[in-house]
N, C-alpha and C positions, 0 to 999 in steps of 0.2 A: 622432454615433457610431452604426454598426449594428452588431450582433452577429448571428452565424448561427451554429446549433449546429450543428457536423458529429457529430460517438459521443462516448463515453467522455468523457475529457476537453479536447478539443480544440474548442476554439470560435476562429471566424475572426469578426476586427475589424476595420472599414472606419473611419477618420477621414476628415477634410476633406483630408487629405495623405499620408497613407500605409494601411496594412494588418497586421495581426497575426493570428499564427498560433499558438497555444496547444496544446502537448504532442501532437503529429500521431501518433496510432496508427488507423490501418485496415488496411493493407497487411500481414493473414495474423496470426498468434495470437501470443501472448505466452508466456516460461517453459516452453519446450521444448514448445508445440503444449496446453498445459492453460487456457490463458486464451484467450475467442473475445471480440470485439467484439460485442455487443448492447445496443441493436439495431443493425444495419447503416447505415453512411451512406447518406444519399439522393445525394448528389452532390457528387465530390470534385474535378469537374474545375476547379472555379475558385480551387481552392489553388494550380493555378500560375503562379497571378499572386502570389502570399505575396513578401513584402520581405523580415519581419521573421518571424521563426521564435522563439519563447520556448518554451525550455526547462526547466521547475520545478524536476526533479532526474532522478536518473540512472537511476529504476526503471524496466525495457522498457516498463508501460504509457505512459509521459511520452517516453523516452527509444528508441523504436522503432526501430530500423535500417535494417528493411525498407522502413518507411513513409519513414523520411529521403531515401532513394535517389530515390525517387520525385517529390521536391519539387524547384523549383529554383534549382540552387546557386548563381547571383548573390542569391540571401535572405543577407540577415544574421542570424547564430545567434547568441541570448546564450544562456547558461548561468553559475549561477552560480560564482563563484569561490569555489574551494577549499582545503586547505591538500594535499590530493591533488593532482597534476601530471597532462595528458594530454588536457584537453579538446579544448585547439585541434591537437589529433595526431587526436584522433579525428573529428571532422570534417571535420579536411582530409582525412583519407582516404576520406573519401565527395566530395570537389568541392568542399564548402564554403571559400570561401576568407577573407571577413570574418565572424571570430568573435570574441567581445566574450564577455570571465567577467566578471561582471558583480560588484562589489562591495555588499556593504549597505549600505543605505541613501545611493548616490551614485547621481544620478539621471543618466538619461542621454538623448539628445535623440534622437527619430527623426525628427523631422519638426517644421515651425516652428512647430505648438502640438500634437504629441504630443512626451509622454516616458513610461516606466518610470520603475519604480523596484525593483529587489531587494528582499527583505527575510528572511535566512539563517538558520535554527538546524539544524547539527548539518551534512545533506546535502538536506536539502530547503529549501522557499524560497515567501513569498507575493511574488506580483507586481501593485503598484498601476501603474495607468493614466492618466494626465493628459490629457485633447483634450477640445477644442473647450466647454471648462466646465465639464465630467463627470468624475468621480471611478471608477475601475473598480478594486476589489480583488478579486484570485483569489488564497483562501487553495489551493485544492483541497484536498489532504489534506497540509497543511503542518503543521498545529495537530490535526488531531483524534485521535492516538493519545499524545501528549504530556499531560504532567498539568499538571493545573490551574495551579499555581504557572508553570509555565515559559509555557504560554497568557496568561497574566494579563499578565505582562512583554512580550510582543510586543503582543497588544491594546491595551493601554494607550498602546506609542511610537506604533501606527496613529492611534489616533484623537487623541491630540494631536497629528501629522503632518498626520492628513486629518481635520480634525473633523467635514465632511459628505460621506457617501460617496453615489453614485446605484445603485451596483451592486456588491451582494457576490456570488461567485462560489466556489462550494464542494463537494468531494466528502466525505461523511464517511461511508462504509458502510466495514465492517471488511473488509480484504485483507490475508489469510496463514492459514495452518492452527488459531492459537489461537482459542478456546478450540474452535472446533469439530469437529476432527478430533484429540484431546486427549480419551480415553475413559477412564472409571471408573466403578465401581462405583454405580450409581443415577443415574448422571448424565444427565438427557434433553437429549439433543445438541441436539435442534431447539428446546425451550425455553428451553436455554442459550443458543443460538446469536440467538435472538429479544428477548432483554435485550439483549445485546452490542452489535445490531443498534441498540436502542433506545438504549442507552449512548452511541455514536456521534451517533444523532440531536440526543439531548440536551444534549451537548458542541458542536455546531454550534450550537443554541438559547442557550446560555449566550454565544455566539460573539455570538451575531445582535443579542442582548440588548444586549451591549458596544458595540459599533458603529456598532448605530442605520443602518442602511442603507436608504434609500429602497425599493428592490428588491432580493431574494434568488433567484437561481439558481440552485437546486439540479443535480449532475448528474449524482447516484453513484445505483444502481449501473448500470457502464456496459458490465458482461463476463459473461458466464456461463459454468461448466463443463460439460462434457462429458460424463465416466465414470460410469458407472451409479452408481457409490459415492460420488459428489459432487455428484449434479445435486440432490440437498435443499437444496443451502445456495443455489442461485438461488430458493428458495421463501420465502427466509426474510429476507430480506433485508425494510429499512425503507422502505414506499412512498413516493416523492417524492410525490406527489401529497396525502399526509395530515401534510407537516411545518407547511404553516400553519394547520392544526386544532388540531396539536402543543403549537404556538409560541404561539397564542391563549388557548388552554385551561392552560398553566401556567406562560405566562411573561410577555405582557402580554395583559390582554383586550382595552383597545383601544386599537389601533394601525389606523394605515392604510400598513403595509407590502405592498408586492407581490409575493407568492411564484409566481414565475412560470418554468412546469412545460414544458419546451423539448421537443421531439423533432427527429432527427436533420432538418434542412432551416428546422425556424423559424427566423424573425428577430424580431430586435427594430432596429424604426426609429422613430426620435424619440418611444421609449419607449410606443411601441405594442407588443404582441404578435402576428405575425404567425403564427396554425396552420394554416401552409402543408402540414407535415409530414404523408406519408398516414398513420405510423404512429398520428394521433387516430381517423381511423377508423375502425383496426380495434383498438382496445381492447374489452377484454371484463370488464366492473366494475373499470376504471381501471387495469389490467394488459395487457400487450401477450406475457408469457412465452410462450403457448401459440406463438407464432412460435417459439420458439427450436430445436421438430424441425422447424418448414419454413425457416428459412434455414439448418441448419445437420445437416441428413438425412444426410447423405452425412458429415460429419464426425464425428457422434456414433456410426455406426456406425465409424469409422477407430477412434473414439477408446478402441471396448468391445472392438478385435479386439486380439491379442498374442500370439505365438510364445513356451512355455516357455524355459526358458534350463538346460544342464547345470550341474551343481553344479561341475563344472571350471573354469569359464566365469566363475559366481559369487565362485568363491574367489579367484579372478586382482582381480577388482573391491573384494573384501573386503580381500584385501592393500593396495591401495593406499585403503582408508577407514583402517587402522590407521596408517599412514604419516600422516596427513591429521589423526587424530588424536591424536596425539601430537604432532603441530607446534601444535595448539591447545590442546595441556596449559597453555601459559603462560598463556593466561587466566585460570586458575583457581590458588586457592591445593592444596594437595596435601592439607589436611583436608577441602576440597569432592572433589576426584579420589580420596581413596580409599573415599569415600561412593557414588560412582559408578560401580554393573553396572550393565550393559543388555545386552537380546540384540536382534539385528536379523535382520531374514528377508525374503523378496525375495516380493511378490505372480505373478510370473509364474517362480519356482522349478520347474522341473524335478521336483524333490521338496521335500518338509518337511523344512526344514533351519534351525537357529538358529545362531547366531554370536554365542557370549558374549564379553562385554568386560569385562573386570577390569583395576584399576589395582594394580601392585605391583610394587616397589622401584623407584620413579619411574618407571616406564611404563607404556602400556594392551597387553596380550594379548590374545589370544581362542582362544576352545573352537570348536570344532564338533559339534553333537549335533543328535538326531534328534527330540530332548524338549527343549523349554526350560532353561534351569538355576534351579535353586529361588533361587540364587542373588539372580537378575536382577532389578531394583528395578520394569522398565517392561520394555516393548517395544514396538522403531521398525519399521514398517513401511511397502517402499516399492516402486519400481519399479526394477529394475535398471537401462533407460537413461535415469531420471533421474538416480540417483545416480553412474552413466558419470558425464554431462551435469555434477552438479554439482560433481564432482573434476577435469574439464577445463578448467571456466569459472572465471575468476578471481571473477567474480560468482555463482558455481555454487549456492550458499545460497540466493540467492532463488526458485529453480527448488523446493525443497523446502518452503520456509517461505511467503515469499508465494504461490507457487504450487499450495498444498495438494496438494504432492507428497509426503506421509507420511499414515501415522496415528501416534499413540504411544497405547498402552494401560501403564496406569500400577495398581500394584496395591497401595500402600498411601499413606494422607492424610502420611505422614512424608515421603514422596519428594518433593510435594506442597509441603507447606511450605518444604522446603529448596530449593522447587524446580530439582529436580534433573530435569525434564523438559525443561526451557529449557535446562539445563546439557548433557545429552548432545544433543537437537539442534544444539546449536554446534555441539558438537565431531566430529560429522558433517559439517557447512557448510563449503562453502570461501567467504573473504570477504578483500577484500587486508589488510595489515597496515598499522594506521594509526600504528603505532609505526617500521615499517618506510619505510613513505611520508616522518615526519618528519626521520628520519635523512636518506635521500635527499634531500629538497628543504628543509634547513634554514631557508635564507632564505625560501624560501616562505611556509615556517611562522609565520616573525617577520614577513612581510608580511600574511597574514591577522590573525596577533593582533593589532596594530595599526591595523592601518586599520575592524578591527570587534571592538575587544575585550570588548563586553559578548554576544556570539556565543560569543566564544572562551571567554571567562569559564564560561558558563553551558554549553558542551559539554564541558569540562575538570572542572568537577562533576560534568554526568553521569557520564563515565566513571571519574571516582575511584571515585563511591559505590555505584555497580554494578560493581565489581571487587570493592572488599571485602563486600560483601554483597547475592550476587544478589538477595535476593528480602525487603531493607528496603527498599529504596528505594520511593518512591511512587507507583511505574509502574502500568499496568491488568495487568499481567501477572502474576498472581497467584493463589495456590491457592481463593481462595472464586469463582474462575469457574467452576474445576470440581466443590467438595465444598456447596456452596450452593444453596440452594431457589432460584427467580425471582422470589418475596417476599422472602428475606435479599436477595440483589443488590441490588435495588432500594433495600433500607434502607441498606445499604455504599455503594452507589453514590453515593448522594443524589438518587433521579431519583423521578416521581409513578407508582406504584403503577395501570398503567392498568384500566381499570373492562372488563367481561367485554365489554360493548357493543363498545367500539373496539377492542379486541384483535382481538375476530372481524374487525370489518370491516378492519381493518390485515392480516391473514395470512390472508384467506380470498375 
């Protein structure tokens, strides 16, 4: 078995009989031009030999468009199967003509000693690899924003499935606006942002611990922002290069695991590590960022220029967000919606202008003023054609929320608690209806629970117990991200308190 890393998350895999291609994004930015590839592929021209195309889940970084076109379409595409309808429509309309939704845990043959194997919660999916003796598991980011309890349950069926793994394969850096674009009152965005960061790691580590994998892959983070008011959070991020420090230091001392630190072009052959990649040589104290103004000059200037927008213009766009939200009143009960003002305001606005939102007599309204309303619990703030973007796109929500396409400033710990900061970003979001979906494809639905009902089991909890109480449930998503020291986190979190030493050398 060889592996070759191409960026982000896509790593190409050679067996004795076939080839695999893992979540293909290079081909142009992600989330309405906010997410870039770094660092850049060294060389993508021998994906067009790829068979076998494996697709995780359905986020543009995994689920790329651009980059799909480009691939060729005698490849076989799996993607997981879902109780949503659509996949094998969406693919054929790019060329692809064998596509396979791939069930859990039903393994399936690529070649006379490769197979797959899915393995499903919710919309995303890890994928184990069988050839030529070798064990290959790529969680990516299937397991790392999921709590503990629902990790435990898949780790668990893995390693009784595969009691000896060669290769674990994983991204766990935090992708989407919480908590770092999420402001309050005393709150240091970058220290926050640097737990969070650390949070992640250490949910991989608890991963790693489980497992027991001969070799670890690390391969987040694998994108950076652009806009002058986002490029912090590329600083902040958790070095790959210090997780088997991490992993030594407070979770087994000795172990003889291999954590082994890829750039775009290495391979690994007969569990050799080849650093082919030129990006080793130009690191600078185990960082490569300082590239990200030379390969990407000419974009970051795109990305800081923008034409005002009239308030005429705005208000036509604000109309159809009330429309939008008010189709996602039903999410919520009406004791959570009448808890819920917020004013929204557009960064490239013509002028200073707010747009309050009040819920009353079963709907949301809005004000226009030239001053905030005292009223107003938070404030979202975005880009006008993102928010176009995300009322056009059925998937339009992740352009704002993964794509750290807002801010929300939030002005009392009560809003906080309830949080009702998660609550009005929804109800901004467009995202399809999975209430809607069931209806439509009933049997579907009875095919999925079925064939994988301890999936369906445990997505059918989530979403009970997050309907009746946003913010019991056991999720990372929660007010002491934001009203908490980096010392309380870490106590809340359960994670080791790092010493002044490694801190510096981790973020500096």
């Amino acid at each position: 078995m060889e592996l070759e890393y191409i960026c982000h998350s896509s790593i190409f895999i050679k067996t004795g009989d076939t080839n695999i291609l893992f979540d293909p994004w290079f081909e142009g930015p992600a989330y309405h031009q906010q997410w870039h590839v770094f660092p850049k592929p060294v060389n993508t021209l021998q994906l067009q030999s790829a068979q076998n195309i494996i697709i995780t889940h359905g986020h543009e970084d995994h689920l790329h468009t651009a980059t799909l076109k480009t691939l060729p379409k005698g490849a076989r595409v799996f993607f997981p199967y879902q109780w949503r309808a659509g996949a094998k429509e969406y693919f054929g309309h790019m060329g692809f003509k064998d596509v396979t939704e791939a069930i859990s845990f039903k393994t399936y043959q690529l070649g006379v000693n490769t197979k797959i194997t899915y393995i499903g919660f919710a919309l995303e999916s890890t994928v184990v690899i069988e050839a030529e003796g070798k064990v290959l598991v790529n969680i990516n980011d299937s397991l790392n924003s999921h709590h503990q309890n629902v990790v435990d349950v898949f780790v668990m069926e893995i390693k009784k499935r595969w009691p000896v793994i060669d290769y674990l394969i994983s991204g766990w850096s935090g992708a989407g606006y919480f908590p770092n674009t999420v402001h309050y009152q005393n709150k240091d965005d970058i220290d926050v942002a640097k737990i969070r960061e650390q949070y992640f790691a250490n949910h991989l580590c608890k991963i790693i611990h489980a497992l027991q994998p001969k070799s670890v892959i690390p391969f987040a983070p694998g994108f950076v922002l652009l806009r002058n008011d986002k490029q912090w959070i590329n600083e902040v991020k958790f070095p790959r290069t210090y997780l088997k420090e991490y992993y030594n230091k407070y979770f087994e001392l000795n172990n003889d695991k291999k954590f082994i630190i890829m750039q775009p072009g290495d391979i690994i052959s007969n569990d050799i590590h080849e650093k082919i990649s030129p990006y080793h040589q130009l690191e600078i104290k185990k960082s490569i960022n300082h590239l990200i103004a030379v390969q990407y000059e000419k974009e970051i200037i795109a990305s800081n220029a923008f034409s005002t927008v009239p308030k005429q213009s705005l208000s036509e766009i604000v109309h159809k967000v009330l429309n939008l939200v008010n189709k996602n009143t039903k999410l919520y009960s009406n004791e959570v919606l009448l808890d819920t003002c917020f004013s929204l305001n557009f960064a490239d606005s013509e002028e200073t202008v707010f747009y309050n939102f009040v819920f009353h007599v079963g709907e949301f309204n809005f004000t226009t003023t030239a001053i905030q309303s005292p009223q107003s619990k938070l404030l979202i703030t975005t880009w006008s054609y993102l928010l176009q973007s995300c009322i056009d796109k059925e998937w339009g929500g992740d352009i704002l929320t993964i794509g750290y396409g807002l801010d929300v400033y939030v002005y009392d710990e009560m809003t906080l608690e309830k949080n009702l900061d998660i609550v009005c970003v929804r109800l901004i979001s467009r995202f399809p209806s999975a209430q809607r979906d069931l209806r439509k494809n009933p049997l579907r639905a009875l095919k999925f629970y079925f064939n994988q009902p301890m999936l369906a089991r445990l997505a059918l909890k989530q979403k009970v117990q997050l309907r009746s109480a946003v913010n019991k449930y056991p999720y990372n998503e929660r007010d002491h991200w934001i009203t908490y020291t980096k010392c309380e986190l870490c106590k809340v979190c359960n994670m080791p308190l790092l010493s002044y030493e490694f801190g510096e050398r981790l973020w500096n």
